[in-house]
C-alpha positions in Angstrom: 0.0 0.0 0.0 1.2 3.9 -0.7 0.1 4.9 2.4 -2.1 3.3 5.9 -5.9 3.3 5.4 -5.7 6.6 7.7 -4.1 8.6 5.1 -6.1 9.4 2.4 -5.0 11.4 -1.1 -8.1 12.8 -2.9 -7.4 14.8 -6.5 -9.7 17.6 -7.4 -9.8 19.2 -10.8 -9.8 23.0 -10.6 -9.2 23.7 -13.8 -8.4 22.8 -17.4 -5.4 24.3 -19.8 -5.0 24.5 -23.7 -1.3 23.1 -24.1 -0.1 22.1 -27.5 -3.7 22.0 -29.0 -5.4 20.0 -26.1 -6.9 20.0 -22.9 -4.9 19.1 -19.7 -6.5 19.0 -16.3 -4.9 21.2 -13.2 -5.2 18.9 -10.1 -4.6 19.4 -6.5 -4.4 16.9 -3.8 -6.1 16.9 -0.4 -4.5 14.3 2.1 -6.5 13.2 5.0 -4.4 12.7 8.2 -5.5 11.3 11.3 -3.2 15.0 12.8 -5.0 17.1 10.1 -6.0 17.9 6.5 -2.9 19.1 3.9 -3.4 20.6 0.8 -1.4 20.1 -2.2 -1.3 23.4 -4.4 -4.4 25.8 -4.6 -4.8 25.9 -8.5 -6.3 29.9 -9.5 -9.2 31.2 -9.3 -9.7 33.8 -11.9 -8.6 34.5 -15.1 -5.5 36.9 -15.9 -4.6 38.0 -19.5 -0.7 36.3 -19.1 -2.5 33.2 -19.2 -5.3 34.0 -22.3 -3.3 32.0 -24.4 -4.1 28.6 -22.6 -7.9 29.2 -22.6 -8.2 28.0 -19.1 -11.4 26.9 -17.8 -11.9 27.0 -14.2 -13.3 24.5 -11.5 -11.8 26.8 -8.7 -11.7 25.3 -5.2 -15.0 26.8 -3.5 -16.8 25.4 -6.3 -15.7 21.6 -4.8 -17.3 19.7 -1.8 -14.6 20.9 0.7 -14.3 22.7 3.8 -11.6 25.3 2.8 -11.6 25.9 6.3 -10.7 22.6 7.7 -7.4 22.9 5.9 -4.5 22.5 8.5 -1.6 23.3 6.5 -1.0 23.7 2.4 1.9 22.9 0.0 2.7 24.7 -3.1 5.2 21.8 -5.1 6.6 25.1 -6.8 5.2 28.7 -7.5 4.3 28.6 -10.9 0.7 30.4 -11.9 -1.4 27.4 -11.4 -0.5 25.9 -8.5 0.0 28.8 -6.4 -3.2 30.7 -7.5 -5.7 29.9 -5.4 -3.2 30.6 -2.0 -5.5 33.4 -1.2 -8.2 31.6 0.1 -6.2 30.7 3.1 -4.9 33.7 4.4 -3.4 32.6 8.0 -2.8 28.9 7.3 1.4 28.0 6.7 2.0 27.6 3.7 4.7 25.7 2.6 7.2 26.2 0.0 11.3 25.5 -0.4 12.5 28.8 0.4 14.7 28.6 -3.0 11.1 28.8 -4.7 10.0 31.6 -2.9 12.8 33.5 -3.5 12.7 33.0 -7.2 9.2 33.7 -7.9 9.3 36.9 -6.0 12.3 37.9 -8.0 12.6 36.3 -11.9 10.4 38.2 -14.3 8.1 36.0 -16.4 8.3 33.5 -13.6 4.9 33.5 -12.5 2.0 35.9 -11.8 3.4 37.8 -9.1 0.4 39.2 -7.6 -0.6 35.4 -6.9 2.0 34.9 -4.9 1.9 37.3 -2.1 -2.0 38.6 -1.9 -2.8 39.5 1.4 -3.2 37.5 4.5 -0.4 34.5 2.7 1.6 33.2 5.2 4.3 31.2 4.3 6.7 28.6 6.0 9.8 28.9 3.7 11.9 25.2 3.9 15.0 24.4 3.7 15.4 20.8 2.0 13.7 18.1 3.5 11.0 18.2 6.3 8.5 16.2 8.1 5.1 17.5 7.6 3.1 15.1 9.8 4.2 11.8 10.8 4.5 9.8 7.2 4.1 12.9 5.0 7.6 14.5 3.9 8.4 17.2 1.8 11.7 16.5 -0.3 13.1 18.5 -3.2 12.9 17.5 -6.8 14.5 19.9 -8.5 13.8 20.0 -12.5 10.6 21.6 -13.2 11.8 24.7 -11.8 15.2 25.0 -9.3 13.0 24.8 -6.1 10.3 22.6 -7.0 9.2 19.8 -4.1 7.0 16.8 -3.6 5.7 15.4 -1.2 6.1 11.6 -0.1 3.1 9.9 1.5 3.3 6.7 3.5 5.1 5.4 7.0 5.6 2.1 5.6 5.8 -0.2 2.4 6.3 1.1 -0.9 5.3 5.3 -0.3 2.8 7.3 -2.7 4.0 11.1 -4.1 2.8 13.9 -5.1 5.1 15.4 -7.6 3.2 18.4 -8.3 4.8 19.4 -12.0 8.0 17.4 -11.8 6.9 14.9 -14.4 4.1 16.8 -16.3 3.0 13.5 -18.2 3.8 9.8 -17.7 6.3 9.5 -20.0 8.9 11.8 -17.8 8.6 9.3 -15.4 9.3 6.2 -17.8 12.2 8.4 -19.2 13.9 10.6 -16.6 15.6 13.5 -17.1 15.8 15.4 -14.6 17.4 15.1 -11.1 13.8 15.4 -9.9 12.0 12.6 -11.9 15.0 10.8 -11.0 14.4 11.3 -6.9 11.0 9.7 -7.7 11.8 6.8 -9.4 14.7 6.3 -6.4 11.6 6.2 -4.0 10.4 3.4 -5.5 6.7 4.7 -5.1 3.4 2.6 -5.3 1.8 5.6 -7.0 3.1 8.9 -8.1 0.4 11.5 -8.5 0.9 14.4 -11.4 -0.8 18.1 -11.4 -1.7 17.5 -15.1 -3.4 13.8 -15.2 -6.2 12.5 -13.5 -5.1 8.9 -12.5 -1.6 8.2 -10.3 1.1 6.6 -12.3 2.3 3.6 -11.4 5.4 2.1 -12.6 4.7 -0.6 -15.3 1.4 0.5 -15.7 1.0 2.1 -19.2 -3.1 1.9 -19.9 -4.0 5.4 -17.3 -4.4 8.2 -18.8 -5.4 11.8 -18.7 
């Protein structure tokens, strides 16, 4: 198993992008703990013309069955646009982000949209390398995506599930690693590695999900 029967991960769609003539899904993960409720990236909420390009479509997080209120503590995997644009609805609750991450996307231009990342009331937890969340919920840099990019590992035994946020974008990054990042995930040998741009988990040797 990825992870006891008292940790649960549950993807929600909160959006959909144009890329490369098709629709891709923007997913965020809630885990369930028995010491409190995580969330994985916030997705965004409105439109902004940088993004026009990638027709997005939104499914934004009050629109889902959840308690935005009963979240304990979030994690942005990295800061781009759609996973840190919906960090507004929790102004007061730790947010938690390698502090290599934060620094960039407060800094680079054409990075991200930079009003998403620091609207009033964020509060954010900057980390340095690895750290335990909650007991078997770790966050661990994969850098490739972007310098400061995380993911989190899920599971205090067995084989361990992640949530890799956008350092494999599709399946095949996985299958064929490239980055020091996709390479960190493999390395974990997980049970089930969970993407921010496909609906299903890959799982190694499994080739028939898709998105």
């Amino acid at each position: 198993m990825s992870a006891p029967a008292q940790i649960r991960i549950t993807p929600l769609v909160v959006a959909e992008l144009l890329a490369e003539g098709e629709r891709m899904p923007v997913c965020v993960h809630v885990i369930d703990h028995p010491d409190g409720r995580v969330l994985v990236d916030t997705g965004f909420t409105h439109l902004h013309p940088a993004v026009a390009d990638m027709d997005p479509r939104l499914h934004p997080l009050p629109e889902h069955d959840l308690d935005l209120a009963g979240i304990d503590l979030v994690v942005n995997t990295h800061l781009h646009f759609d996973h840190c644009g919906g960090n507004h609805l929790f102004p007061g609750t730790p947010i938690h982000v390698q502090r290599r991450e934060l620094e960039d996307a407060r800094t680079q231009e054409d990075y991200t949209i930079r009003e998403w990342v620091d609207p009033p009331g964020v509060r954010y937890v900057p980390v340095d390398g690895e750290l335990e969340l909650l007991p078997g919920i770790r966050l661990v840099p994969a850098p490739g995506h972007t310098p400061g990019s995380q993911v989190v590992v899920v599971g205090t035994g067995g084989r361990p599930a992640v949530i890799a946020g956008d350092a494999a974008v599709w399946y095949g990054e996985l299958e064929e690693p490239s980055t020091d990042g996709q390479r960190l995930i493999l390395a974990l040998d997980p049970d089930e590695v969970w993407l921010a741009h496909v609906r299903e988990p890959w799982r190694p040797g499994d080739r028939t999900a898709s998105t």
